[in-house]
N, C-alpha and C positions, 0 to 999 in steps of 0.2 A: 351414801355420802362419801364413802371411801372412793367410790369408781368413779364417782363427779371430781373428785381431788384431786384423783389422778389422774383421770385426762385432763384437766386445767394444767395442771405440771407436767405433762409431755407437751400439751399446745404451744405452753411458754418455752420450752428448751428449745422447740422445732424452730417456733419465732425467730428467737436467740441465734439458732445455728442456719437459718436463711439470710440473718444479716450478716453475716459472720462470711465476705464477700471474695476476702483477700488469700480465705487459704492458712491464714496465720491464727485464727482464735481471736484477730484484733476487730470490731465488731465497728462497720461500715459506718463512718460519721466521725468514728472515737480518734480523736489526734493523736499518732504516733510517740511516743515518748522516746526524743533524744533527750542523753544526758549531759553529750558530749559533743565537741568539735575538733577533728584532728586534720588539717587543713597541709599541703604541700606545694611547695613552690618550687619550682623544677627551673632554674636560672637559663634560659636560652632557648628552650626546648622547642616551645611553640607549637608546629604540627606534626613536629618529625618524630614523633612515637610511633605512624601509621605507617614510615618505613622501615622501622626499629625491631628485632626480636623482643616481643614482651608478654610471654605467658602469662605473667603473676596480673599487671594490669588487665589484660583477655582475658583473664578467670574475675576479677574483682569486680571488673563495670561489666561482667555481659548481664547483669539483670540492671544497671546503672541508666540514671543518666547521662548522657553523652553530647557534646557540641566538638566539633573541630574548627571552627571557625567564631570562636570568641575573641573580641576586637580588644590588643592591647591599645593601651591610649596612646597619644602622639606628644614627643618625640619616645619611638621603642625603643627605649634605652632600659637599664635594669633600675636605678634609683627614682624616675617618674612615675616607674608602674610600682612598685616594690611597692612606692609611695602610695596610689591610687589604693594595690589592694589590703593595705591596713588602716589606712585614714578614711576611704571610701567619698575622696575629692578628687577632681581632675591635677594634671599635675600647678597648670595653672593657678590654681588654690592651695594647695599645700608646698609648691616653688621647690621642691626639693631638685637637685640635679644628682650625680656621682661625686663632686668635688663637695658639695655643701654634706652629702651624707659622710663622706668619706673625712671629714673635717671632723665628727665628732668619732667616729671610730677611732680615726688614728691621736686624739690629743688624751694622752693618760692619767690626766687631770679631772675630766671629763668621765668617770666611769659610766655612769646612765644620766644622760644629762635630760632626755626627754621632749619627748614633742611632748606642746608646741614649739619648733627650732627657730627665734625669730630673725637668728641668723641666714635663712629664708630668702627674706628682702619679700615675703608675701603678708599682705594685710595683718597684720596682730589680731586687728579688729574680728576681723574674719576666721584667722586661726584658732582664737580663743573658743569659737563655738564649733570645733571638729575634733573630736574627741577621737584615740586609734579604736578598733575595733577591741583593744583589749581594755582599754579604761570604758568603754560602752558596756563591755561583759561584767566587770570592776562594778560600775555604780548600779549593775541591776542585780548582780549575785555577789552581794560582798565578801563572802567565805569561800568563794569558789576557786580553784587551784588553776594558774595561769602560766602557761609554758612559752617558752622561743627556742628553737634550735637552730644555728645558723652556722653556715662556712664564711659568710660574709656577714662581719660582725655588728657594720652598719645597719642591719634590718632593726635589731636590737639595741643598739645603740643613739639611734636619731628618729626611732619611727616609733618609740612606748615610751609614755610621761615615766619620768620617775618615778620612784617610791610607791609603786600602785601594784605592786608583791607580783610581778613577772620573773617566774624562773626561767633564767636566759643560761645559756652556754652555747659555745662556740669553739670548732674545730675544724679538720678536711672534712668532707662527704662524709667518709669511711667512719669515721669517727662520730660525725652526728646520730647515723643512724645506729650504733652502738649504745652510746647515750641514750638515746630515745628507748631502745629496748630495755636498757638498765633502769629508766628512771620509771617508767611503767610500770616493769616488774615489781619494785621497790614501793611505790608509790601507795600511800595506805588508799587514799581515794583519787582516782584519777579526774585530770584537770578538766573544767570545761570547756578549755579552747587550747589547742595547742597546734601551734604554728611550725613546721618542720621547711628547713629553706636548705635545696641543695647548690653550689656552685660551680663545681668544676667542670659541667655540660656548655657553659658560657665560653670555659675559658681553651675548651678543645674546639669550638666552634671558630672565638678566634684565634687558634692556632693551627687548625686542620681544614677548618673549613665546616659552612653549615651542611647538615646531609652525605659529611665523609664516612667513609667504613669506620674513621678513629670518634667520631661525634654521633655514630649510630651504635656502635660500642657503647659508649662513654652511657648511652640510653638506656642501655640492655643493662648496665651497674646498676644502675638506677633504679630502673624495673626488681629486681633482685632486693635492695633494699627496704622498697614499700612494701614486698610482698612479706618480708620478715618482720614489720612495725605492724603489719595486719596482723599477720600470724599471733603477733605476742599479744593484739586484742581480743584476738577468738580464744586465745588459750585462756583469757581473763574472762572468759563470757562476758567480753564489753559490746561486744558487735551487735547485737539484738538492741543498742542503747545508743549508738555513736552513726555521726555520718562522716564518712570519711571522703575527702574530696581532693582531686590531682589536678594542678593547673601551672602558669605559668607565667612571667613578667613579656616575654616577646618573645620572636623566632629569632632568625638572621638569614643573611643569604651572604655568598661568597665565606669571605672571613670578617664580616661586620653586621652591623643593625644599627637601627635607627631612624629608616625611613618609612614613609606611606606606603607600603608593595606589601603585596598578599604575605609573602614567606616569612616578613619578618612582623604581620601583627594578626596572622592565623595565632590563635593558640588552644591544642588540646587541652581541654576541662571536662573531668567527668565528675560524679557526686553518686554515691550509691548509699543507704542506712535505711533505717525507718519511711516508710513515707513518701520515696523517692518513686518516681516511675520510672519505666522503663520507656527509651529512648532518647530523642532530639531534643537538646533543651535548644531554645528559641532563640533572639537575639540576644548577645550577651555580650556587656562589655568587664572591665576588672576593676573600673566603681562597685560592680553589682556584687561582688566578691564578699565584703563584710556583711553586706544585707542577708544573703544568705545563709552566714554563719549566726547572726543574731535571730533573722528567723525561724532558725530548726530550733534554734534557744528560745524561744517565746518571750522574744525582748523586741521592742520598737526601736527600728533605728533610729538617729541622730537627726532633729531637721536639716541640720546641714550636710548631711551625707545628699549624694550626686544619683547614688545608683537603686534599682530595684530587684524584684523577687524574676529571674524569668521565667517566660511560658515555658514549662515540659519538666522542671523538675520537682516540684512536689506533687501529691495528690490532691 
């Protein structure tokens, strides 16, 4: 009886260890467990990381999903898409511009005044049912810990309802990803979504020009800083839990943006955590941007989000 028992109890571990597909112990079928979404928006960037120095990115998505050609929406401006990828609407629908965002950042009265902004001039009607991607996380994980980091204080200021516990702060580049490592380290339990926004890559773009040695620099900072917010995740042994994803509001060309031409609505997106495959993620626009963040979370997006899951980056 004992030898029948135990070969029944080697046959089941063998089972066990032939499903077991990935290499990681995580048994073929079984959904990946993200705990976490730490999400970066790289202000201008678009595709010009691929002629940028960027070790820390090459080291983080070579097992990633990858896209260089993710379509930002039109007009490529930074407050339409900024818009698209936290609302998860075209900009047509959420009507935000620079001046309507920039309206609630700079009036100091105004501290978080919150979408929905119906100062707009887009449908209320309509608005009322587009929830940002952080009150989506809000109403499906109520205790869950909800971050913004930003150089441009508009992302936070016009694009997250009020009152819906969004730890926001804002300063230069330098200074966010400081913060970021500060707030992580300190952090008894780390947020479910946290949104990191850099800017001054826009604003060497227009002043240097897009694809200058001073705007391919500005990239390489860049590079430098994500690889240091990774770092302080793996020192948390958060990374086994977290998908960490790099992308962007548009490109430019010359010393501008905001037209239909390749340069300025290419945009590098990668996504590497749990789950993720390895290569080409498929058509991709930056409606599709919160859907993926709520889908590594196991939450249904919004009916009235725009965008989907694409082909190439989950399992």
């Amino acid at each position: 009886m004992r030898k029948i028992t135990a070969l029944l109890l080697a046959a089941v571990t063998a089972a066990g260890c032939l499903s077991c597909a990935d290499g990681t112990g995580q048994e073929t079928g079984t959904p990946p467990v993200i705990e976490r979404v730490v999400m970066f928006g790289v202000d201008g960037a678009g595709d010009f990381w691929k002629d940028a120095t960027t070790p820390r990115l090459d080291e983080i998505f070579a097992a990633g999903a990858v896209t260089h050609t993710m379509q930002a929406m039109l007009p490529t401006i930074t407050a339409q898409n900024f818009g698209s990828m936290l609302l998860g609407v075209s900009p047509e629908v959420h009507g935000f511009n620079n001046d309507i965002a920039n309206a609630y950042k700079d009036n100091p009265g105004q501290t978080s005044p919150g979408y929905p902004a119906t100062a707009t001039g887009a449908d209320p009607d309509v608005i009322a049912q587009v929830p940002s991607v952080f009150k989506a996380v809000r109403d499906a994980l109520p205790d869950a810990g909800l971050a913004c980091f930003s150089q441009w204080a508009g992302i936070h200021k016009a694009y997250i309802e009020a009152d819906i516990g969004v730890d926001t702060w804002s300063s230069y580049d330098e200074q966010v990803a400081a913060h970021a490592v500060d707030y992580f380290r300190s952090a008894e339990t780390l947020p479910a979504f946290t949104f990191i926004q850099f800017a001054q890559t826009d604003a060497v773009g227009h002043a240097s020009g897009w694809g200058s040695t001073e705007f391919l620099e500005e990239l390489r900072l860049k590079d430098s800083y994500i690889g240091v917010i990774y770092d302080v995740l793996d020192e948390l042994g958060a990374l086994d839990t977290t998908l960490f994803i790099v992308t962007a509001d548009h490109g430019g060309h010359a010393y501008t943006h905001g037209d239909d031409v390749a340069s300025d609505r290419n945009v590098y997106t990668a996504v590497t955590g749990p789950g993720v495959r390895s290569g080409q993620i498929g058509d991709m626009r930056t409606v599709d941007l919160p859907v993926v963040v709520l889908t590594a979370l196991g939450i249904d997006k919004p009916q009235a989000w725009e965008g989907k899951v694409p082909d190439g980056i989950f399992a």
